[in-house]
Structures are given as structure tokens and as C-alpha cells.
SEVO-163637 format. One record per residue (C-alpha): residue in one letter; chain; x, y, z. Coordinates in steps of 0.001 Angstrom, whole numbers, always signed. Example, Ala and Ser with C-alpha at 12.3 -4.5 7.8 and 13.67 -1.06 7.14 Angstrom:
! SEVO-163637
+------+-------+---------+---------+---------+
| rest | kette |    east |   north |      up |
+------+-------+---------+---------+---------+
|    A |     A |  +12300 |   -4500 |   +7800 |
|    S |     A |  +13670 |   -1060 |   +7140 |
+------+-------+---------+---------+---------+
! end
This chain:
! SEVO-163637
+------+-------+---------+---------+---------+
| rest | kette |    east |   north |      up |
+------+-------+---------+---------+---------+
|    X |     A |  +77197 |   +5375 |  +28495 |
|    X |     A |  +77109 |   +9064 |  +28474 |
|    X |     A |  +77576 |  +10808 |  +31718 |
|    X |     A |  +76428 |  +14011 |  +33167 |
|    X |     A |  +79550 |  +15669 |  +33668 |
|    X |     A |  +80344 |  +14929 |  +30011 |
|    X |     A |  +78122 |  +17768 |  +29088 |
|    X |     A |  +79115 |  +21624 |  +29343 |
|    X |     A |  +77516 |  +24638 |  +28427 |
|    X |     A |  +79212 |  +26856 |  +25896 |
|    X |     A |  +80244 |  +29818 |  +29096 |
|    X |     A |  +81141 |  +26484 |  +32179 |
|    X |     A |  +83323 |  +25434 |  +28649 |
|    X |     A |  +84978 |  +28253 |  +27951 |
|    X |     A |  +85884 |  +29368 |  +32285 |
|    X |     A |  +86977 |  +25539 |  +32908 |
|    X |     A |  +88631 |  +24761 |  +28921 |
|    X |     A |  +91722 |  +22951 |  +30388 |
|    X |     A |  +89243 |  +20823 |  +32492 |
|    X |     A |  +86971 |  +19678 |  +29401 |
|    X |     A |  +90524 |  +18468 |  +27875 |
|    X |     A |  +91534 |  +16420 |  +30398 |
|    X |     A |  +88222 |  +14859 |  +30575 |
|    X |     A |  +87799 |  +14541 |  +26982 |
|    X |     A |  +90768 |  +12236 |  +27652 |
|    X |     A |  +88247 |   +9894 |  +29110 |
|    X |     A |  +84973 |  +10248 |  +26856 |
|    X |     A |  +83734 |  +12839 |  +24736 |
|    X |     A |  +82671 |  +15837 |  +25988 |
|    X |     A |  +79472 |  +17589 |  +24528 |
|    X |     A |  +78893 |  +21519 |  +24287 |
|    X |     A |  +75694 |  +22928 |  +24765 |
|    X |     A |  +74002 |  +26087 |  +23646 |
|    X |     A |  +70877 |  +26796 |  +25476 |
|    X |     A |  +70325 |  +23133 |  +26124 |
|    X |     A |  +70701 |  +21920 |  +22583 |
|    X |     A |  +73942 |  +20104 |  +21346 |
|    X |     A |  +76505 |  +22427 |  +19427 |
|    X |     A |  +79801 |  +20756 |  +19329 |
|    X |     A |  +81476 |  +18035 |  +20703 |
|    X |     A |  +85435 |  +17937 |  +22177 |
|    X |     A |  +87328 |  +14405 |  +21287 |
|    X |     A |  +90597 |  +12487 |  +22353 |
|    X |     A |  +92961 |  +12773 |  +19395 |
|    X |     A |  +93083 |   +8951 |  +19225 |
|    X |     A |  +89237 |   +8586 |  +19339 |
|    X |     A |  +89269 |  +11530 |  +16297 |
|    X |     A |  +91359 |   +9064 |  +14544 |
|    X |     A |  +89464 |   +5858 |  +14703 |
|    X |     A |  +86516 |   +8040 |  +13230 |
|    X |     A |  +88599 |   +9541 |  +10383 |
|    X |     A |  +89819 |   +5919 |   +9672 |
|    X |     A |  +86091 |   +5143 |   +9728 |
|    X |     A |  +84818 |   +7327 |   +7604 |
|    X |     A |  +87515 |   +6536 |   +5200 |
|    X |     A |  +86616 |   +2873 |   +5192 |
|    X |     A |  +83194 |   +3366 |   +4914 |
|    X |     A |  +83646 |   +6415 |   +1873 |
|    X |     A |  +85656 |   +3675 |    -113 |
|    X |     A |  +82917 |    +972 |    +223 |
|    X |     A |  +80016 |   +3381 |    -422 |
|    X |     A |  +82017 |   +4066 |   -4058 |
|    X |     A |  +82382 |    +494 |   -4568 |
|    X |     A |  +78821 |    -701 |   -4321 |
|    X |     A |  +77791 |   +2340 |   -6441 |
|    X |     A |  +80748 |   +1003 |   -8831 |
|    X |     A |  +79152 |   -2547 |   -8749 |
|    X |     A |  +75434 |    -925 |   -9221 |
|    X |     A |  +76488 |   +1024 |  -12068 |
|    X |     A |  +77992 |   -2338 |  -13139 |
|    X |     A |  +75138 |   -4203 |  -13145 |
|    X |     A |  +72540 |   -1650 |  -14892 |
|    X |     A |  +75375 |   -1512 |  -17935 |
|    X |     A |  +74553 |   -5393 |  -17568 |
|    X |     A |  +71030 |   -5345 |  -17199 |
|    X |     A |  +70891 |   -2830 |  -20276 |
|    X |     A |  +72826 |   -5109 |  -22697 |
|    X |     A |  +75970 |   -4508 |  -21447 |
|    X |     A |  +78659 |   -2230 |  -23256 |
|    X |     A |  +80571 |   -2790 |  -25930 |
|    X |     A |  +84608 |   -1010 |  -25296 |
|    X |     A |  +86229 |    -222 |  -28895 |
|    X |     A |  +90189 |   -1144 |  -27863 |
|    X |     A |  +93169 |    +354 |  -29612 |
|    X |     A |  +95048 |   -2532 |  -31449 |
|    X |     A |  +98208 |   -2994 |  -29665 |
|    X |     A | +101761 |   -2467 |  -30989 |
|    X |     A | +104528 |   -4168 |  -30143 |
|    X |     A | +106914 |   -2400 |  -28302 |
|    X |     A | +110698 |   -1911 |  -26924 |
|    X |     A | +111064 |   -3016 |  -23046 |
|    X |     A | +114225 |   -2089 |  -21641 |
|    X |     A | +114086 |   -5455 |  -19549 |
|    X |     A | +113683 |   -7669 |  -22283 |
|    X |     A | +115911 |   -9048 |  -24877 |
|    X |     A | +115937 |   -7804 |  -28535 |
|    X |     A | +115875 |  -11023 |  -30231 |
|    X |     A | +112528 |  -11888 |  -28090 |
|    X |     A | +110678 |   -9669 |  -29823 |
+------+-------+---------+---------+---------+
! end
């Protein structure tokens, strides 16, 4: 629940800074311009959990469009992948006469 005192204007911000820190300890502390919303001051730890977040949600936004490009390929035939032929090669952990 946001509380009143968790809300500064941009000049009470700037005359009391060390006090927004400290509070932003506690919850998130919101900067105001003229009465609208400009910026917003965050525990380190709470900046984290959104970074890690965002990070988990960017990876399983490019999945699903992975798996939607997926399935129009599919539901257009499908594609067909032209693959090299494969040589048989040296492996420095394998013995010669297995090859």
C-alpha cells in the first residue's frame, strides 16, 4: 500500500535527498513534478528483483514468439532444411582404429 510520505516533490527531494534514501529503504519513493509522477527512487535489492524480472519475462516473450513462428512454418507446410552430408572426422578422444 502506497503511503503519503512515499511521495516527494522534485524541490522537498532534492533539500531532504539523504532522507528519501533512507526511506526508499522501506518502499519506493515517488518524485513528483507539479503533481504528476516523474521518477521513482528504489532499494538496490528491490531494483534487482525487477531486473531479474524483466529478464525472465524478456526470455519467455522470445520463446512464445519462437514457438509462434514455429507453428505458422507448420501451418504453412512446414520447411524443408537442405543438411550438409556429414564427414567423418578425427576426435582427439577417440581411438583410431574406431573409426
Amino acid at each position: 500500500m502506497e503511503n503519503r510520505d512515499a511521495r516527494w516533490s522534485v524541490s522537498e527531494a532534492k533539500a531532504r535527498f539523504s532522507e528519501v534514501l533512507d526511506r526508499a529503504r522501506v518502499q519506493p519513493q515517488i518524485i513528483e513534478n507539479r503533481g504528476k509522477e516523474m521518477a521513482i527512487i528504489l532499494d538496490m535489492s528491490a531494483y534487482r528483483r525487477l531486473q531479474a524480472h524483466e529478464a525472465v519475462a524478456a526470455q519467455n516473450t522470445r520463446i512464445a514468439e519462437f514457438l509462434r513462428t514455429c507453428k505458422e512454418i507448420q501451418e504453412e507446410g512446414g520447411a524443408e532444411l537442405e543438411l550438409p552430408p556429414r564427414e567423418v572426422r578425427s576426435s582427439p578422444f577417440q581411438e583410431e582404429d574406431a573409426l
